[in-house]
ROKOLMAR-233783 format. One line per 3 residues: their letters; for each residue x, y, z of C-alpha. Coordinates in Angstrom, 1 decimal. Example, Ala and Ser with C-alpha at 12.3 -4.5 7.8 and 13.67 -1.06 7.14 Angstrom:
BEGIN
as = 12.3 -4.5 7.8 ~ 13.7 -1.1 7.1
This chain:
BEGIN
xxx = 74.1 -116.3 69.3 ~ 74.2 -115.2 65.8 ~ 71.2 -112.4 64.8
xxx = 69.4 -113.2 61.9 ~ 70.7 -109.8 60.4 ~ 74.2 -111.7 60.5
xxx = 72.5 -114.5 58.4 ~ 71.1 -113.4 55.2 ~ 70.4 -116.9 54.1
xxx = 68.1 -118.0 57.0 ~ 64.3 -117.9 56.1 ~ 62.3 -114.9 56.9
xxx = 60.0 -115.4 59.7 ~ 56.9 -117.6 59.6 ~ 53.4 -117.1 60.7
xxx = 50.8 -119.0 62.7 ~ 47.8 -119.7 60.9 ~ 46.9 -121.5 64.6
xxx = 48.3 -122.2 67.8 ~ 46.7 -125.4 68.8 ~ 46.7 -127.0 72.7
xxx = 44.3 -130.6 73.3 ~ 43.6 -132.8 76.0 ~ 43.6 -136.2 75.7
xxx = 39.9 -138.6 74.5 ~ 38.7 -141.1 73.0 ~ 39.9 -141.7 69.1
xxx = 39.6 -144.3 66.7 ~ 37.7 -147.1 66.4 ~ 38.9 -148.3 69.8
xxx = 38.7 -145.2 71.7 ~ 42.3 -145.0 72.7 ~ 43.3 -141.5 74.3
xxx = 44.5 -139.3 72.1 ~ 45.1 -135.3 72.0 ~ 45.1 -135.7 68.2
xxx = 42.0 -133.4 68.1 ~ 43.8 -130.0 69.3 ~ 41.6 -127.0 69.2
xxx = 43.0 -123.4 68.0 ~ 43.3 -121.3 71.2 ~ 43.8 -117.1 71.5
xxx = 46.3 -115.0 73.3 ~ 49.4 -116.2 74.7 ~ 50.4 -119.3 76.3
xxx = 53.3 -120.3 78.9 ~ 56.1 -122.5 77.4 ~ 58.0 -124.8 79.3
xxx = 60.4 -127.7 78.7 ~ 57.5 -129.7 78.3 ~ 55.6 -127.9 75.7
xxx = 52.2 -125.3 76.1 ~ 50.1 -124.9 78.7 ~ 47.3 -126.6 78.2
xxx = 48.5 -129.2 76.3 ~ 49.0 -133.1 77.4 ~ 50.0 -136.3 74.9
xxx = 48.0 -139.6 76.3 ~ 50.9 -141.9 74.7 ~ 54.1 -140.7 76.6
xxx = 56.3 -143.6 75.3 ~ 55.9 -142.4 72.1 ~ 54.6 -138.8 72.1
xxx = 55.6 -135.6 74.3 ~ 59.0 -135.4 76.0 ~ 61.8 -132.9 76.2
xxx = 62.6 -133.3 72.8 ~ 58.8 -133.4 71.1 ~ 57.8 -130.6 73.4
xxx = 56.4 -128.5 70.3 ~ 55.1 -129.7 67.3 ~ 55.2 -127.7 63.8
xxx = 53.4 -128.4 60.4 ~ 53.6 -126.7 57.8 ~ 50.4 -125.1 56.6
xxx = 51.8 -124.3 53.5 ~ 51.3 -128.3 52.8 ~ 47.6 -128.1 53.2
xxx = 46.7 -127.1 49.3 ~ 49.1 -129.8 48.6 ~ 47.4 -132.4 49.8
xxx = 44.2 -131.2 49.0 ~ 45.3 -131.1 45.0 ~ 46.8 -134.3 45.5
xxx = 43.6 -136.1 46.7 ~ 40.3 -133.9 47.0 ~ 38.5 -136.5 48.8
xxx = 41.3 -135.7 51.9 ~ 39.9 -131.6 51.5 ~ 37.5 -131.0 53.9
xxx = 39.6 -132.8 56.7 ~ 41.8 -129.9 55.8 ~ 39.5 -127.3 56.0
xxx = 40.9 -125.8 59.0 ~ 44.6 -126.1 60.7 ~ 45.2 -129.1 63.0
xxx = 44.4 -131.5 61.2 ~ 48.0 -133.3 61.7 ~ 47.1 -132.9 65.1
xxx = 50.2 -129.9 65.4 ~ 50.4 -127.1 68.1 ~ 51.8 -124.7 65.3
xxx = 50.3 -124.6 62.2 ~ 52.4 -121.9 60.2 ~ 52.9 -120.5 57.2
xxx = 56.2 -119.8 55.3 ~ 58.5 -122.5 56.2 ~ 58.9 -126.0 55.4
xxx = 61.2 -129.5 55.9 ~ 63.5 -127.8 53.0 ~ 64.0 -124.4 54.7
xxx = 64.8 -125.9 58.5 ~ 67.5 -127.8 60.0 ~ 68.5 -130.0 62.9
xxx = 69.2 -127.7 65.7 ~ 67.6 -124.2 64.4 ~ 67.2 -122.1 66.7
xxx = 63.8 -120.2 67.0 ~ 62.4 -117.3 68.7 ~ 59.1 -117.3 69.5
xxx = 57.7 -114.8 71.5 ~ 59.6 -115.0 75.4 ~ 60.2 -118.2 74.2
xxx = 63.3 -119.9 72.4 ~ 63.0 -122.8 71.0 ~ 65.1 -125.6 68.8
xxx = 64.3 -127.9 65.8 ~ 64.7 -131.6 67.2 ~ 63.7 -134.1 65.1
xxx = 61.4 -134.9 62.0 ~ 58.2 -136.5 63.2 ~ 57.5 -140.3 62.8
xxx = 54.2 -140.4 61.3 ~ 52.0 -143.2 63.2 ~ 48.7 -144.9 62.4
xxx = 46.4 -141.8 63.8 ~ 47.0 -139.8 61.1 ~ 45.2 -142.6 59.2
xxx = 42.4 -142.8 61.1 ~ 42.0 -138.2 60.9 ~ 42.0 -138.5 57.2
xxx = 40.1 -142.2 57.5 ~ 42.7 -143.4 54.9 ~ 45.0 -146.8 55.2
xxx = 47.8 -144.6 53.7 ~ 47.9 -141.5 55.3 ~ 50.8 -142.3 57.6
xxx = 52.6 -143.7 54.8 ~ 52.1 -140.9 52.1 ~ 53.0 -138.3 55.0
xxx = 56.7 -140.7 55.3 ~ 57.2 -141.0 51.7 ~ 56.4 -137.1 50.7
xxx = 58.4 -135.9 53.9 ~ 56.0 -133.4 54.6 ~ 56.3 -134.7 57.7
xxx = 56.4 -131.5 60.1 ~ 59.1 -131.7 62.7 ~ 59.3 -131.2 66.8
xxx = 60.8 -128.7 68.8 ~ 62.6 -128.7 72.0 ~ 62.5 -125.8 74.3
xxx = 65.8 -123.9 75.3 ~ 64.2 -121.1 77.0 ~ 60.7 -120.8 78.6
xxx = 58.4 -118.1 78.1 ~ 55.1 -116.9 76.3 ~ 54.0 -117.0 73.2
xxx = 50.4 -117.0 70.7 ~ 49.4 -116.8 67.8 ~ 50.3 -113.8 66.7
xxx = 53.8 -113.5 67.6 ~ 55.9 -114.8 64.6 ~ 58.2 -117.8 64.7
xxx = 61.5 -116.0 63.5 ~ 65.0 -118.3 63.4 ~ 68.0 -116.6 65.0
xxx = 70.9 -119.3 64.8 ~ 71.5 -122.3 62.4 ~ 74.8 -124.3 63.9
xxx = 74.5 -127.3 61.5 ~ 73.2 -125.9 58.0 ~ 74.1 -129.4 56.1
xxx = 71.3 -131.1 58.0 ~ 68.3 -129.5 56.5 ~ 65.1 -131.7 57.5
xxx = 64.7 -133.4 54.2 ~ 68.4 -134.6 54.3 ~ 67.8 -136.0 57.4
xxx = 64.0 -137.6 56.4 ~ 66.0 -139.0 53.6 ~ 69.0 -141.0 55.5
xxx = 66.9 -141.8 58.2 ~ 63.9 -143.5 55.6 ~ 65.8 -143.9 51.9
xxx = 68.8 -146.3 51.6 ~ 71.1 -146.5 53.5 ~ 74.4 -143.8 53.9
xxx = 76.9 -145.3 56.3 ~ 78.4 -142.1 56.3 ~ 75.8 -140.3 56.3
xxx = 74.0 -142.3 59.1 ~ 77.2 -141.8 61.1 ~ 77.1 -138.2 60.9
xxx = 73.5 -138.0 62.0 ~ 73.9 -140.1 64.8 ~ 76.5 -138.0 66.1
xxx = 74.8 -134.9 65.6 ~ 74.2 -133.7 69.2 ~ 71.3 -131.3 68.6
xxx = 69.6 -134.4 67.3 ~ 66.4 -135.9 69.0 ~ 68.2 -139.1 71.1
xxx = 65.6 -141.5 69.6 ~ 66.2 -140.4 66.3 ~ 70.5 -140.7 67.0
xxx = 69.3 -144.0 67.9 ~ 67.5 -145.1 65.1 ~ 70.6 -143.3 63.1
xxx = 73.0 -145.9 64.6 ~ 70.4 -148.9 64.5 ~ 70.3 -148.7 60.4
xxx = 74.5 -147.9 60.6 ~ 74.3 -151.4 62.8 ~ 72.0 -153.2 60.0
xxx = 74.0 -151.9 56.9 ~ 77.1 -152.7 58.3 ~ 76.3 -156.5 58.6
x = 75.0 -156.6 55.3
C-alpha cells in the first residue's frame, strides 16, 4: 500500500465533527422503522464488515450491507445548505441530520474517489459508492425536494466498505493512504451515473471493481438503455 507521504496530491486528513450510531423507530408520517435519527456517541467503537457497533438499518434491501457499511457526509456542506435555504437551518443545527455515522470536516465528493482507501483508527476502510438519496431525507428537512436537491447538487455523501476491522471514535482522524483509481473522483461518478448518458464512460464504471455491485449494476442498466436508443 502506498503511504500518504508517497502521495502528495491526496487530501490531508479529515475530521469528525460526530461519530453517529442509531437504532431503528418509528419515522415519518407512517411510522416506518428507520435509524435515520442517529445520535452522536463518545469514545471508540468496534468496526466490522458490517459497520459500528451499535448501529442497525431497519430497510436491509436498500440500506446497510458489506458495501454501505459506513456512511460519510460531509459537514463542510452544512453552511451550504443553510445559505441556500434558511428555512432548512435549524434541521442543521447539529451533525446527523443526513442521518450519517461520520459527519466530517475537510473532505468532500470532489476530493474522494471510488476505491480510496482510509485509515481510521484500527480500522481501514474503502470508498464504495455515492449514496442514492431516498424519500427520508424529505421527510428530516420536511421538504418534497430534499432528496432531489441532495441528487442534483451531488452533495450526496458517499458509503464505505470495511477492509479491515478495528476501533475507531471521534477523535481519531479519517486520513486516506491509497487511491488505485484517481480518474473516478465521486462527482465524475455522480455525474455518469445521474447526467446523460457516456457509453464509454458508463462502461468503465461498471467495470470498475472497487465499485459498490448495485451501483456496477445500475452502470450497466443505463449502458443497456443508451445502447437501444
Amino acid at each position: 500500500m502506498t503511504a500518504p507521504t508517497d502521495r502528495p496530491n491526496l487530501p490531508p486528513p479529515a475530521r469528525l465533527e460526530a461519530l453517529l450510531v442509531g437504532e431503528p423507530k418509528p419515522f415519518g408520517p407512517k411510522g416506518e422503522p428507520s435509524a435515520m435519527d442517529r445520535q452522536p456517541v463518545a469514545g471508540r467503537l468496534a468496526l466490522g464488515p458490517l459497520g459500528l457497533a451499535g448501529d442497525r438499518v431497519a430497510d436491509t434491501r436498500n440500506h446497510g450491507g458489506a458495501d454501505k457499511a459506513v456512511h460519510h457526509y460531509p459537514f463542510d456542506h452544512y453552511a451550504v445548505w443553510a445559505t441556500e435555504n434558511p428555512a432548512l437551518a435549524p434541521r442543521l443545527a447539529r451533525p446527523g441530520a443526513f442521518g450519517e455515522n461520520l459527519a466530517a470536516r475537510g473532505w468532500v465528493e470532489s476530493d474522494i474517489c471510488i476505491g480510496d482507501v482510509i485509515a481510521w483508527g484500527t480500522a481501514q476502510l474503502q470508498v464504495s459508492q455515492t449514496r442514492q438519496p431516498c424519500w427520508k431525507l424529505n421527510v428530516r428537512f420536511d421538504t418534497r425536494t430534499m432528496a432531489r436537491d441532495v441528487e442534483r447538487t451531488g452533495r450526496t455523501g458517499w458509503y464505505y466498505r470495511v477492509l479491515g476491522p478495528g476501533h475507531a471514535g471521534a477523535d481519531d482522524p479519517l486520513v486516506l493512504v491509497d487511491r488505485p483509481h484517481p480518474d473516478w473522483p465521486l462527482v465524475r461518478a455522480h455525474a455518469v451515473l445521474t447526467g446523460t448518458p457516456d457509453r464509454a464512460a458508463l462502461a468503465a464504471l461498471a467495470a470498475l471493481p472497487a465499485l459498490a455491485a448495485a451501483h456496477r449494476d445500475r452502470a450497466r442498466q443505463r449502458l443497456a438503455r443508451a445502447a437501444r436508443g
